[in-house]
PDB file with one MODEL, atoms N, CA, C and O in Angstrom:
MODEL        1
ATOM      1  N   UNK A   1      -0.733 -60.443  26.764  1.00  0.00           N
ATOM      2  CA  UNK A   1      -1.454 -60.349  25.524  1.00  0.00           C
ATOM      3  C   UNK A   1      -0.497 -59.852  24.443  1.00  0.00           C
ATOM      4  O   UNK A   1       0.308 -58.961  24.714  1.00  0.00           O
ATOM      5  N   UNK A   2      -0.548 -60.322  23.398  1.00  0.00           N
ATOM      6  CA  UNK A   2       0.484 -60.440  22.205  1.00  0.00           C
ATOM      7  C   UNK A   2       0.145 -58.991  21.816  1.00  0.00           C
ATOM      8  O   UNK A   2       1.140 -58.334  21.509  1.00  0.00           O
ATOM      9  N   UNK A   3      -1.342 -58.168  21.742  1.00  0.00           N
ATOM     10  CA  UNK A   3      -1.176 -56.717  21.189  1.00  0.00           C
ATOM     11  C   UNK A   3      -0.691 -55.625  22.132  1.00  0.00           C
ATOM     12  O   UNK A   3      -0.524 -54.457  21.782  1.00  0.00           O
ATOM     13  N   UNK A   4      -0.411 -56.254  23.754  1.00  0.00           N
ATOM     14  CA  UNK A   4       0.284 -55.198  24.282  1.00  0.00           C
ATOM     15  C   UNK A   4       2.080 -55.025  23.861  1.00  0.00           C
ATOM     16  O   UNK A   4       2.731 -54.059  23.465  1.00  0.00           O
ATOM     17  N   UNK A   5       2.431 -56.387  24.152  1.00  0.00           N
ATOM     18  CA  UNK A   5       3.750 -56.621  23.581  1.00  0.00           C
ATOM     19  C   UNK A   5       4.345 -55.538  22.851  1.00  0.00           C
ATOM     20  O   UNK A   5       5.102 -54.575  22.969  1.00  0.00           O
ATOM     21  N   UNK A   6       3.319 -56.448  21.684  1.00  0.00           N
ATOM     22  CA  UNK A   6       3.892 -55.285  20.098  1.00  0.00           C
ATOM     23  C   UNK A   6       3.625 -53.542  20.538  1.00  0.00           C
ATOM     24  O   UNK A   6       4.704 -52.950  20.557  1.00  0.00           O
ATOM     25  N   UNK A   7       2.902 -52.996  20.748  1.00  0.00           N
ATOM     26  CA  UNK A   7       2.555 -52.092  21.702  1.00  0.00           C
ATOM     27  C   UNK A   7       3.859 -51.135  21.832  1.00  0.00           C
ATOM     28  O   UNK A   7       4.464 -50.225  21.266  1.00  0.00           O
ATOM     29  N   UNK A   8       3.872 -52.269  23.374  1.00  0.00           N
ATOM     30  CA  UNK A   8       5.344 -51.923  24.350  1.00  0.00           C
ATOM     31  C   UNK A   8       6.165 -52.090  23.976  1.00  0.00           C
ATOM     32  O   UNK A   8       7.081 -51.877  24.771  1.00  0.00           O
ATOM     33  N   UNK A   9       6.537 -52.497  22.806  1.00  0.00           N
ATOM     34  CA  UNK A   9       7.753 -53.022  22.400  1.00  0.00           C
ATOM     35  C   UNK A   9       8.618 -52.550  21.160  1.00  0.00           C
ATOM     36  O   UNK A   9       9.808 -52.694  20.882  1.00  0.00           O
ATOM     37  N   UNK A  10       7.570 -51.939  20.533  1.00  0.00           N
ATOM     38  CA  UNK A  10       7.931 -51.434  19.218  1.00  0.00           C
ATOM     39  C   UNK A  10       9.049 -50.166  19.246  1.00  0.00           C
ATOM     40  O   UNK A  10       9.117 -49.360  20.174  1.00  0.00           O
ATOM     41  N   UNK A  11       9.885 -50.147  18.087  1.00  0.00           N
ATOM     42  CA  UNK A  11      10.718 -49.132  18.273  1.00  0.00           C
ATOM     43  C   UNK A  11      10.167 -48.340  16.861  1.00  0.00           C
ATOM     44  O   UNK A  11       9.192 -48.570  16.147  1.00  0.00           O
ATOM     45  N   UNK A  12      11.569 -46.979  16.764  1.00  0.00           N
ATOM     46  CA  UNK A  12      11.168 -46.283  15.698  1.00  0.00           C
ATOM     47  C   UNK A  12      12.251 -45.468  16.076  1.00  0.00           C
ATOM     48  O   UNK A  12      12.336 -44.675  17.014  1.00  0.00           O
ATOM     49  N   UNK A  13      13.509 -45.948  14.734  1.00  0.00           N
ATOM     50  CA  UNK A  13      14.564 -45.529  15.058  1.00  0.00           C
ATOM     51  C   UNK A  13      15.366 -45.795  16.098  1.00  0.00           C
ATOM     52  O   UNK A  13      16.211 -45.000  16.508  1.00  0.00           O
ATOM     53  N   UNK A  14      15.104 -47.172  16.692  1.00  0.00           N
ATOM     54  CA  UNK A  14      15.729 -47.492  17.865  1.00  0.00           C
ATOM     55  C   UNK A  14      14.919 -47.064  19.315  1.00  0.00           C
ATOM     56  O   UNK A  14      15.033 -47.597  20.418  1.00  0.00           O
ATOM     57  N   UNK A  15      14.083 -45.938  18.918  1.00  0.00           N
ATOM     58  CA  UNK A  15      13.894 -45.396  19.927  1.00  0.00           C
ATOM     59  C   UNK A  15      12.574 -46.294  20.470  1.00  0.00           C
ATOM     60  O   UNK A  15      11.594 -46.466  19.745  1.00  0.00           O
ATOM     61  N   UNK A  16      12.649 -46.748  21.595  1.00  0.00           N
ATOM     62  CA  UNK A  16      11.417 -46.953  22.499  1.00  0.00           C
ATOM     63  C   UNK A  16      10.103 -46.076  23.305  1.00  0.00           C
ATOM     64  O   UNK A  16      10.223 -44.997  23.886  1.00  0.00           O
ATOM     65  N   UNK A  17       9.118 -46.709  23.180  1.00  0.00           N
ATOM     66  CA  UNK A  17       7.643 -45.486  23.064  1.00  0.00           C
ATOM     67  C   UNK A  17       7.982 -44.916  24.155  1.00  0.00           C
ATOM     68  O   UNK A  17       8.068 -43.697  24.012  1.00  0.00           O
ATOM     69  N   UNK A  18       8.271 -45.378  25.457  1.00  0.00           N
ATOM     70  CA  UNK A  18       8.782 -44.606  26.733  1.00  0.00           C
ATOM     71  C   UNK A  18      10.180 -44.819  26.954  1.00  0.00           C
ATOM     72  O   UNK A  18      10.632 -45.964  26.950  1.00  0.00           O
ATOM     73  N   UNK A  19      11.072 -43.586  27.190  1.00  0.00           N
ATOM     74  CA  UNK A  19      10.263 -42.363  27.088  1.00  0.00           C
ATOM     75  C   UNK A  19      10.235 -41.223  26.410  1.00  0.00           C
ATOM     76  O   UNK A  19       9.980 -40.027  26.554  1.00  0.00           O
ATOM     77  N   UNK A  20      10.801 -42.480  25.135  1.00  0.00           N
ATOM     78  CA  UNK A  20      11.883 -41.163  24.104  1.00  0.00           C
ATOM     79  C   UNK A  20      10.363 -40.662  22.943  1.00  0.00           C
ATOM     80  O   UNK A  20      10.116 -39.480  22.703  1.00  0.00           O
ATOM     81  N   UNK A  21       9.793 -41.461  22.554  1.00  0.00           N
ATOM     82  CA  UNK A  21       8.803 -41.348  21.478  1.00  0.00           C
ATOM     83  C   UNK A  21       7.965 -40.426  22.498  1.00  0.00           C
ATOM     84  O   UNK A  21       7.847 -39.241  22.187  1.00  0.00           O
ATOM     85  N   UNK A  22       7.475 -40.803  23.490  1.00  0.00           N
ATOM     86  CA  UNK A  22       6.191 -39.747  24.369  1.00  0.00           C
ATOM     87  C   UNK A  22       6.880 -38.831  24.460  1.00  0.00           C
ATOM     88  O   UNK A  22       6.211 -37.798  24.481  1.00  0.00           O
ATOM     89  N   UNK A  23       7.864 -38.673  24.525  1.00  0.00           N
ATOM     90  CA  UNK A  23       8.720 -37.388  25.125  1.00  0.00           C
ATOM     91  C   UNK A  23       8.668 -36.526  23.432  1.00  0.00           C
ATOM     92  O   UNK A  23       8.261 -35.365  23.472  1.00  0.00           O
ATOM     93  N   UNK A  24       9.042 -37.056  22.121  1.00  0.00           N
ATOM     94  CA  UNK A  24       8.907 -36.315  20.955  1.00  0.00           C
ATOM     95  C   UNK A  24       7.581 -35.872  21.017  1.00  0.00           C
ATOM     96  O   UNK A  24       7.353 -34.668  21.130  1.00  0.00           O
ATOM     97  N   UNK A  25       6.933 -36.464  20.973  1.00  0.00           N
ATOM     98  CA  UNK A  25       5.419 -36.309  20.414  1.00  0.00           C
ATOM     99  C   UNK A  25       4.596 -35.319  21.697  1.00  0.00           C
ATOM    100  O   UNK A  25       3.504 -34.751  21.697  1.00  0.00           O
ATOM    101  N   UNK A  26       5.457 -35.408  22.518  1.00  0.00           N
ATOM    102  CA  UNK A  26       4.487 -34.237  23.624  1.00  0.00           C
ATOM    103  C   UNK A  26       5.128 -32.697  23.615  1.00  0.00           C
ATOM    104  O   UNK A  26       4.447 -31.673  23.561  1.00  0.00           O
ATOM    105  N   UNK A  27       6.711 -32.758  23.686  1.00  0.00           N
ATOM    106  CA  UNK A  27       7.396 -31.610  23.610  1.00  0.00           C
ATOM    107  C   UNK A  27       8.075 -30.856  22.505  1.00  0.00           C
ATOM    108  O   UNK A  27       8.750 -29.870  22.798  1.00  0.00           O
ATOM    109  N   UNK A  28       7.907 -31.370  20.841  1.00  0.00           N
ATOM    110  CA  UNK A  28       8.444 -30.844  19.915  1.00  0.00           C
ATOM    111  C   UNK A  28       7.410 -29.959  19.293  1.00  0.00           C
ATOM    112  O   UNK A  28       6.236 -30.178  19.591  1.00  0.00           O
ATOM    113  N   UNK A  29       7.587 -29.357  18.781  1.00  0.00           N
ATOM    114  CA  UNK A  29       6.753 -28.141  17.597  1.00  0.00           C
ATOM    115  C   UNK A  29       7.275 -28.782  16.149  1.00  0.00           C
ATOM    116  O   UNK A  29       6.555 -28.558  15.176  1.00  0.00           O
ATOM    117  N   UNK A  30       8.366 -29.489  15.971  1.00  0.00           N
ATOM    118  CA  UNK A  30       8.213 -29.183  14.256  1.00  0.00           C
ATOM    119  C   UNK A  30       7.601 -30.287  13.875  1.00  0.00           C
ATOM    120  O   UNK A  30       7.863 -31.444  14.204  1.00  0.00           O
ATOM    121  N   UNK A  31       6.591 -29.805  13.010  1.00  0.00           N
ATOM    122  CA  UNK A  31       5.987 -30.583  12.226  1.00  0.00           C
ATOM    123  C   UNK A  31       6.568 -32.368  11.460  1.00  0.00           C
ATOM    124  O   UNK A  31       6.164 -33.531  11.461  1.00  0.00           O
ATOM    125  N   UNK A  32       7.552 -31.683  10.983  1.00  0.00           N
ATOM    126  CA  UNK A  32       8.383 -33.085  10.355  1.00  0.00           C
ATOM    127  C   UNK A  32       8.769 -33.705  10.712  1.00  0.00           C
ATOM    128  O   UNK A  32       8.934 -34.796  10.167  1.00  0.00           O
ATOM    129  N   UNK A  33       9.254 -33.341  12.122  1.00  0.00           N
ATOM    130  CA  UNK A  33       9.642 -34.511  13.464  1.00  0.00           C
ATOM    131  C   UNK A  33       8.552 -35.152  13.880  1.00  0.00           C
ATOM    132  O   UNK A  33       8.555 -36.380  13.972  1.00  0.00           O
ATOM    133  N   UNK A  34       7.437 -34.381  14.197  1.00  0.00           N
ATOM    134  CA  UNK A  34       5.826 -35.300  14.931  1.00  0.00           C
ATOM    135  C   UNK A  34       5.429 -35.901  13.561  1.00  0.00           C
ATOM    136  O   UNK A  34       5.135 -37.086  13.719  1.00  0.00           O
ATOM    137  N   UNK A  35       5.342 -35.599  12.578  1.00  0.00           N
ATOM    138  CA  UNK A  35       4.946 -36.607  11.155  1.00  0.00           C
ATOM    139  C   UNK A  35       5.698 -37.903  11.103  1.00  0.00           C
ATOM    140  O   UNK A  35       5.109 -38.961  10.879  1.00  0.00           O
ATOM    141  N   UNK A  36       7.122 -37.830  11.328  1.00  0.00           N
ATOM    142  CA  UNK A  36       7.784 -38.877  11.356  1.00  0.00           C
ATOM    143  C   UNK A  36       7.851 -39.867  12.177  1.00  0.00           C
ATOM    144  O   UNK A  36       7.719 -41.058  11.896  1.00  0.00           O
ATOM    145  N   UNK A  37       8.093 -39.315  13.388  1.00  0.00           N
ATOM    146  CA  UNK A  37       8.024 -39.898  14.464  1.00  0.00           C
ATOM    147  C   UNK A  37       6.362 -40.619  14.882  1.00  0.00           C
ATOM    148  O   UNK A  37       6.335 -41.579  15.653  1.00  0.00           O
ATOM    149  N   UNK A  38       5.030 -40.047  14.289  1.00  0.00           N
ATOM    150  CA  UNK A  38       3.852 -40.760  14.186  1.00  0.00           C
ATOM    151  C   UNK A  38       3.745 -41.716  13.125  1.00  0.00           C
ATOM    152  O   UNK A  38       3.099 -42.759  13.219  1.00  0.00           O
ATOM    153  N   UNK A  39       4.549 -41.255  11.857  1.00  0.00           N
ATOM    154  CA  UNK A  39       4.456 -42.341  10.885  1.00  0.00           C
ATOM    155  C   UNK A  39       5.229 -43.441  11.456  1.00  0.00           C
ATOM    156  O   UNK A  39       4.667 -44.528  11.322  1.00  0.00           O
ATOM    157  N   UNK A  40       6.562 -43.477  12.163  1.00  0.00           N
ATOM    158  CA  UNK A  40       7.215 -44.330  12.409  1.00  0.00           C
ATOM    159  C   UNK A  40       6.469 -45.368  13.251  1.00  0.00           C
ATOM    160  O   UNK A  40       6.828 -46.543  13.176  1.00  0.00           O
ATOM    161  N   UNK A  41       5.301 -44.958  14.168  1.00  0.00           N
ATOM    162  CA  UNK A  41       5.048 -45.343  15.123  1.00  0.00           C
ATOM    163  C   UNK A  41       3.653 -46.482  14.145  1.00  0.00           C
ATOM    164  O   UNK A  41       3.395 -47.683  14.071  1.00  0.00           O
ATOM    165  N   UNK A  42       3.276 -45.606  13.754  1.00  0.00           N
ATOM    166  CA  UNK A  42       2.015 -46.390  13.232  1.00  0.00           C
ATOM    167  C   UNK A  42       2.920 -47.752  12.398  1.00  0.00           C
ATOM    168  O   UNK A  42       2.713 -48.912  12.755  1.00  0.00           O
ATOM    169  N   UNK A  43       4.050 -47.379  11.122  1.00  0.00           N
ATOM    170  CA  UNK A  43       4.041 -48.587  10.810  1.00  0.00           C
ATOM    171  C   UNK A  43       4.702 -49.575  11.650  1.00  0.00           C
ATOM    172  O   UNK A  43       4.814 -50.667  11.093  1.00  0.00           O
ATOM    173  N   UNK A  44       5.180 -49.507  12.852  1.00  0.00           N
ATOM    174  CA  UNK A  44       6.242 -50.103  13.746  1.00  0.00           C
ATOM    175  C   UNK A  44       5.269 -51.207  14.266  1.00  0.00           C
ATOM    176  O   UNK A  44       5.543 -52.403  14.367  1.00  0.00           O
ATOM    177  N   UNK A  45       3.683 -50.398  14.685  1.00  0.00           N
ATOM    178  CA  UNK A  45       3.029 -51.113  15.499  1.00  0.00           C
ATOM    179  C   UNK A  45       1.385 -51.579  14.478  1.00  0.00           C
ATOM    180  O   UNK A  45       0.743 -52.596  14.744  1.00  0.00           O
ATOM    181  N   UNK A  46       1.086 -50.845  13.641  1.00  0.00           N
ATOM    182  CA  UNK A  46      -0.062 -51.067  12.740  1.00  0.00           C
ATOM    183  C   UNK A  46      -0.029 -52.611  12.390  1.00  0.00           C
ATOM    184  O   UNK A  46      -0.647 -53.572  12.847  1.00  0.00           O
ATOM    185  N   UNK A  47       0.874 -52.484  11.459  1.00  0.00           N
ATOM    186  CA  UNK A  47       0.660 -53.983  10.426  1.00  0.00           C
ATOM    187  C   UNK A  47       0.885 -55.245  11.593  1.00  0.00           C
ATOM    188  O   UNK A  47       0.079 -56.175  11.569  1.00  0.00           O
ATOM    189  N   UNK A  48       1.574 -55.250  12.223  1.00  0.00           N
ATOM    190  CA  UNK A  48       1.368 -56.519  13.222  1.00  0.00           C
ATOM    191  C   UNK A  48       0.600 -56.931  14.369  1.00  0.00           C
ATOM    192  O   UNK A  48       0.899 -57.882  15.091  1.00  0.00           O
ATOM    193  N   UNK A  49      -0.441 -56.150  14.516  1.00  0.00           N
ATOM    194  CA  UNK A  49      -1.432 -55.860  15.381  1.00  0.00           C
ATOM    195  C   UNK A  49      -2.670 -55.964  14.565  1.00  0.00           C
ATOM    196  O   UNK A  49      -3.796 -56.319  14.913  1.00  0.00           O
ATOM    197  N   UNK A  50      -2.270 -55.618  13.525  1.00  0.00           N
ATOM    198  CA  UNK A  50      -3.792 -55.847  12.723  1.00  0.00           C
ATOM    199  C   UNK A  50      -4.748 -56.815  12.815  1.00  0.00           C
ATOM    200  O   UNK A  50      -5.849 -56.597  13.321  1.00  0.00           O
ATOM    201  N   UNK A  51      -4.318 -58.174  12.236  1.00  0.00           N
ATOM    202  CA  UNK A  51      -4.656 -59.274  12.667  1.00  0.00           C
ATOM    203  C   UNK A  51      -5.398 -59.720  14.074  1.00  0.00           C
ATOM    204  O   UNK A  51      -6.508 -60.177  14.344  1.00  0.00           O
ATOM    205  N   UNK A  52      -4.429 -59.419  14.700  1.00  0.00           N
ATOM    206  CA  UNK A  52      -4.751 -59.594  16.238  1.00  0.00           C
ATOM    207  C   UNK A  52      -6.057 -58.543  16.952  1.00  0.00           C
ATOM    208  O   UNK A  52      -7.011 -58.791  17.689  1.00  0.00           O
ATOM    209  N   UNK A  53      -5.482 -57.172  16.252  1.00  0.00           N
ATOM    210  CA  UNK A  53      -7.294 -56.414  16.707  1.00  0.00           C
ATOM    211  C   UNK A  53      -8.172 -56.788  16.076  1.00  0.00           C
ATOM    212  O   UNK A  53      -9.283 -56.708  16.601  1.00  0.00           O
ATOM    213  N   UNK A  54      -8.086 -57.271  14.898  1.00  0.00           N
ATOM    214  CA  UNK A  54      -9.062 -57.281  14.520  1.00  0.00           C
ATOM    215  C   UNK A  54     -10.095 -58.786  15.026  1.00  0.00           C
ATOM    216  O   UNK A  54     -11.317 -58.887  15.143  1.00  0.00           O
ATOM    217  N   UNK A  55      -9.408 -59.417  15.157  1.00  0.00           N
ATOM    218  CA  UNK A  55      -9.829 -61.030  16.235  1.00  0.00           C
ATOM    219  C   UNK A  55     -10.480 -60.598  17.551  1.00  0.00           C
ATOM    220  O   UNK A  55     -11.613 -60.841  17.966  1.00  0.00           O
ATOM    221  N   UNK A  56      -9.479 -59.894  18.106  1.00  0.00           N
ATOM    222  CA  UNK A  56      -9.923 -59.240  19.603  1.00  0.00           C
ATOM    223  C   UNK A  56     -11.227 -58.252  19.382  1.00  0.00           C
ATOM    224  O   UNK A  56     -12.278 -58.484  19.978  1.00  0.00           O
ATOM    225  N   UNK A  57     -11.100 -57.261  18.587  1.00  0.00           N
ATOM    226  CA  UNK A  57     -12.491 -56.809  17.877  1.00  0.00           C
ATOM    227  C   UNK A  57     -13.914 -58.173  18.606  1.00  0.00           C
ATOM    228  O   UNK A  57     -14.688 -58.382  19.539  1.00  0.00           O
ATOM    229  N   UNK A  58     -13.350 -58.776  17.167  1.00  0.00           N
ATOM    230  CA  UNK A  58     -14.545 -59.578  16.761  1.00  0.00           C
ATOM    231  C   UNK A  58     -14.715 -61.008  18.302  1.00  0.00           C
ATOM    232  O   UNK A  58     -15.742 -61.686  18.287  1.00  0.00           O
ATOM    233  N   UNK A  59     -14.131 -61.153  18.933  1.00  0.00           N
ATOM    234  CA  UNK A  59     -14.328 -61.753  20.492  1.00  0.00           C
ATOM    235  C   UNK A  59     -15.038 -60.566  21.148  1.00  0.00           C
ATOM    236  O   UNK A  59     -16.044 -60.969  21.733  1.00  0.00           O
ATOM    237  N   UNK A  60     -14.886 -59.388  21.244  1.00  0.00           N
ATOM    238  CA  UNK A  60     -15.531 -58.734  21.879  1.00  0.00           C
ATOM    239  C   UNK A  60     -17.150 -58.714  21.704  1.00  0.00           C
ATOM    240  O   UNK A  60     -18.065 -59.002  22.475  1.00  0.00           O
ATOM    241  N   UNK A  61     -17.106 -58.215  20.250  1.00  0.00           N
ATOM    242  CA  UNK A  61     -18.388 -58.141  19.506  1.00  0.00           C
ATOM    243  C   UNK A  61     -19.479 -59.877  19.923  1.00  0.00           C
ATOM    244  O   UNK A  61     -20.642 -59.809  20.320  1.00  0.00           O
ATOM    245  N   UNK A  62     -18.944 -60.846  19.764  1.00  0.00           N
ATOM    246  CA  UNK A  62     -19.083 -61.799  20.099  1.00  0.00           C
ATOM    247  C   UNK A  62     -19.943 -62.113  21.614  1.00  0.00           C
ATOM    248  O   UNK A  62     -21.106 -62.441  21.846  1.00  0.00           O
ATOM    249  N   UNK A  63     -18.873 -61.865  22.399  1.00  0.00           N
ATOM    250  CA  UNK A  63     -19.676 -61.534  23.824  1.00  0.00           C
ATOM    251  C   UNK A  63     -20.133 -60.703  24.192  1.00  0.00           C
ATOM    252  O   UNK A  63     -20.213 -60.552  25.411  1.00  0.00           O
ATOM    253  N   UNK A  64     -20.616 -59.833  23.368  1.00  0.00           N
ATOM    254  CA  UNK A  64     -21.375 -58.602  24.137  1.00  0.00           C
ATOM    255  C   UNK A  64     -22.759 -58.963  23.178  1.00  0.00           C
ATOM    256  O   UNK A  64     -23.742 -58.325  23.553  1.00  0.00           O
ATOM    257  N   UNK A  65     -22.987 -59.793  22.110  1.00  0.00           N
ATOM    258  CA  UNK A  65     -24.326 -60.360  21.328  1.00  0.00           C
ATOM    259  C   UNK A  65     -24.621 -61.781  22.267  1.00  0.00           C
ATOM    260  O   UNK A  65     -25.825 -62.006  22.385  1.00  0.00           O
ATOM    261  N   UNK A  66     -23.714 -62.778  22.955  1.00  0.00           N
ATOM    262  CA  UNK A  66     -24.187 -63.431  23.848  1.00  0.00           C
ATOM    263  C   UNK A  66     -24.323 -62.722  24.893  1.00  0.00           C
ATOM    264  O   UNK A  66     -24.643 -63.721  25.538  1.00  0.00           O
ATOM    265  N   UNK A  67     -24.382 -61.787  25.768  1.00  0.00           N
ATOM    266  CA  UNK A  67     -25.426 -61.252  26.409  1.00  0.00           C
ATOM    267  C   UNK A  67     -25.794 -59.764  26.357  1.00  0.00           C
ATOM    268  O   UNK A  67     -25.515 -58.812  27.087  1.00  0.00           O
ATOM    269  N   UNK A  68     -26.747 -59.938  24.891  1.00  0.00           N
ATOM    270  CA  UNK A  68     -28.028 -59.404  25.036  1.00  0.00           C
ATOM    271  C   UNK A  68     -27.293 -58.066  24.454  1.00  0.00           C
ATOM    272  O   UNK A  68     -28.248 -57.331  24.202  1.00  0.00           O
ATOM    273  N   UNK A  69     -26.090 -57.354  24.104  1.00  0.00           N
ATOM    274  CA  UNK A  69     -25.708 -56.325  24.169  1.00  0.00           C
ATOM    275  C   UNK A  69     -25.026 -56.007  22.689  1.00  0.00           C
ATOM    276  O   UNK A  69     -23.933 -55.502  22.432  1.00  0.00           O
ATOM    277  N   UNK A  70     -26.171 -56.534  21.729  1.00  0.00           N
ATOM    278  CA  UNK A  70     -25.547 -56.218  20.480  1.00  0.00           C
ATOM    279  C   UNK A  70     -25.713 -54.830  20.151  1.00  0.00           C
ATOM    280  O   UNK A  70     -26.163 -54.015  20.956  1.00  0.00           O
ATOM    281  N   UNK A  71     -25.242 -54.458  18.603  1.00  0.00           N
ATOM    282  CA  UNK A  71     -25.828 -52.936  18.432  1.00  0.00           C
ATOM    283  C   UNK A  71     -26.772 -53.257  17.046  1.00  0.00           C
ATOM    284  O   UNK A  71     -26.576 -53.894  16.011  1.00  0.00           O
ATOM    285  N   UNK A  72     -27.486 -52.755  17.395  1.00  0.00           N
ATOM    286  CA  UNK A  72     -28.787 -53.056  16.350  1.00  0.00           C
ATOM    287  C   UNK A  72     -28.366 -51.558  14.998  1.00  0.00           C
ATOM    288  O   UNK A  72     -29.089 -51.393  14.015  1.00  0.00           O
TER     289      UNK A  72
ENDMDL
END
């Protein structure tokens, strides 16, 4: 699936989500490093996924109103 890809694949600063990004974002304290390193992450993986969740969204929504399981 094309939104795991982008996902798994995205960098930020070179760095790859495992296991350098999980590793910032679980073991640092300073603030400006986890700001960055989350901003980096969101725009790395946000804007090109958008599209695509939002499709996958709306397939979901889709089959869960063909059976019977909309939200009123």
């Amino acid at each position: 699936m094309k939104l795991k890809k982008i996902y798994s694949t995205a960098k930020v600063g070179g760095l790859d989500l495992e296991p350098n990004l999980t590793r910032i974002l679980a073991e640092t304290r300073d603030p400006d490093m986890l700001l960055a390193t989350w901003w980096g992450w969101h725009e790395a993986t946000g804007p090109p996924m958008k599209d695509l969740y939002e499709e996958f969204i709306s397939l979901l929504n889709t089959g869960a109103t063909d059976n019977g399981n909309a939200w009123s």
